[in-house]
C-alpha positions in Angstrom: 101.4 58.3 77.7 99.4 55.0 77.6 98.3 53.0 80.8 101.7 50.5 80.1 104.0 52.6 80.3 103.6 53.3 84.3 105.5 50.6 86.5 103.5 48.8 88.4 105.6 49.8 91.5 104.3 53.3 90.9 100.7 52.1 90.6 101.1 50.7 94.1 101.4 54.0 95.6 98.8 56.1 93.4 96.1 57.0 96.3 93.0 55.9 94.7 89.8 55.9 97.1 86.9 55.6 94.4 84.9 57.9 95.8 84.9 57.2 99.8 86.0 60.7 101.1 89.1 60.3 103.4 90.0 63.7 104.3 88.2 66.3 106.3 86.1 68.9 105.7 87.4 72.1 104.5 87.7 74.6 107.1 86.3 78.2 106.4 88.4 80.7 107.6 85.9 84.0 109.3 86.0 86.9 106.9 84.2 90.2 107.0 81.1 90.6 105.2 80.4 93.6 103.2 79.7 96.1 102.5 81.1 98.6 105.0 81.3 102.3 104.2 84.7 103.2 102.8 83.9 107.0 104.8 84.3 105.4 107.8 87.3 103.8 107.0 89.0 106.7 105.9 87.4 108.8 108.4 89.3 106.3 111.0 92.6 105.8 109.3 93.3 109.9 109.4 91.6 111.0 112.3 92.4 107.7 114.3 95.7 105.6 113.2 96.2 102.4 112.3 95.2 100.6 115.2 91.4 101.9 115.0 91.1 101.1 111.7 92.2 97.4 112.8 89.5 97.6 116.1 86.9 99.1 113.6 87.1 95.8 111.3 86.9 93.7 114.6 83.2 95.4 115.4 82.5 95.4 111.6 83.1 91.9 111.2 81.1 91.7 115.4 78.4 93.7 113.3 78.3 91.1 110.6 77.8 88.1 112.5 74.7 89.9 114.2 76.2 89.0 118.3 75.0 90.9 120.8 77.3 93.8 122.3 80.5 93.3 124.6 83.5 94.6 125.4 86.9 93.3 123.2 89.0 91.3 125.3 92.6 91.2 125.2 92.7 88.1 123.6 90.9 89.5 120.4 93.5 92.6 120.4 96.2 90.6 120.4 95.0 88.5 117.8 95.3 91.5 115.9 98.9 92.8 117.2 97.8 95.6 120.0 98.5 95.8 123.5 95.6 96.5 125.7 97.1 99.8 126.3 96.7 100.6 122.6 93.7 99.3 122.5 92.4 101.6 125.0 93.7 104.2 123.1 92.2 103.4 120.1 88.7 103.1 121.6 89.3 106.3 123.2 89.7 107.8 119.7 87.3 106.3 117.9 84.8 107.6 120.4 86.3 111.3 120.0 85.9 110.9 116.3 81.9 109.9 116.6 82.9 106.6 114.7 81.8 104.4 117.7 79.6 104.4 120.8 79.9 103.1 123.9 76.8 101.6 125.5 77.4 100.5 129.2 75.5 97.7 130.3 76.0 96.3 134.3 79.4 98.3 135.2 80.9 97.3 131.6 81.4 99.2 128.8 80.8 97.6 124.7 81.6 99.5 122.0 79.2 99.7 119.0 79.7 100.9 115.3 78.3 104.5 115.4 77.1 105.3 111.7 74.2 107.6 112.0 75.7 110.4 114.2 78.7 111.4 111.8 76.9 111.3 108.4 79.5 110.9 105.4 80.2 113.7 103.1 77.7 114.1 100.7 78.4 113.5 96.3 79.6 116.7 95.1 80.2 118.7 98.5 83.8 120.4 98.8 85.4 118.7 101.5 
């Protein structure tokens, strides 16, 4: 199709900035950075449920961005569909699993990824 044969009243409307940048910046989206160990994952999807495998991505992705320790609010569990009652739960058995620890700091409690005290099943064991 040459250049003549588009009406000029389309050309009118064609957005055409010539380099000045009009829109804003791309927003990046959080993400977790890997890699986490796939033992722990499974270790916390059958000993655990659902709902600790969601609160273990919420401290792996806490682990990733390096931030000090502190308790997850309610706000955070909700962002990922749990009542603070499940939450609570879940906590409660991802501690009884040895997948997290709980280190209590001025009256309040913040869970931390526990990786060293349950060590994953090693290559050619019988599980």
């Amino acid at each position: 199709m040459d250049t003549w044969d588009i009406s000029p009243d389309l050309i009118e409307h064609i957005p055409f900035n010539r380099g000045v940048r009009t829109l804003s910046p791309k927003r990046i989206d959080p993400f977790i950075l890997g890699p986490f160990p796939l033992w722990w994952l499974k270790t916390a999807a059958t000993e655990c449920g659902p709902s600790a495998v969601l609160l273990g991505l919420e401290l792996f992705y806490r682990q990733g961005l390096k931030v000090p320790p502190k308790p997850i609010r309610r706000s955070e569990a909700e962002s990922w569909g749990m009542t603070r009652n499940t939450r609570d739960a879940a906590l409660r058995k991802l501690m009884e699993a040895r997948l997290i620890r709980n280190v209590s700091t001025s009256k309040r409690f913040h869970p931390q990824l526990d990786l060293e005290t349950r060590k994953p099943p090693q290559k050619g064991a019988r599980v």
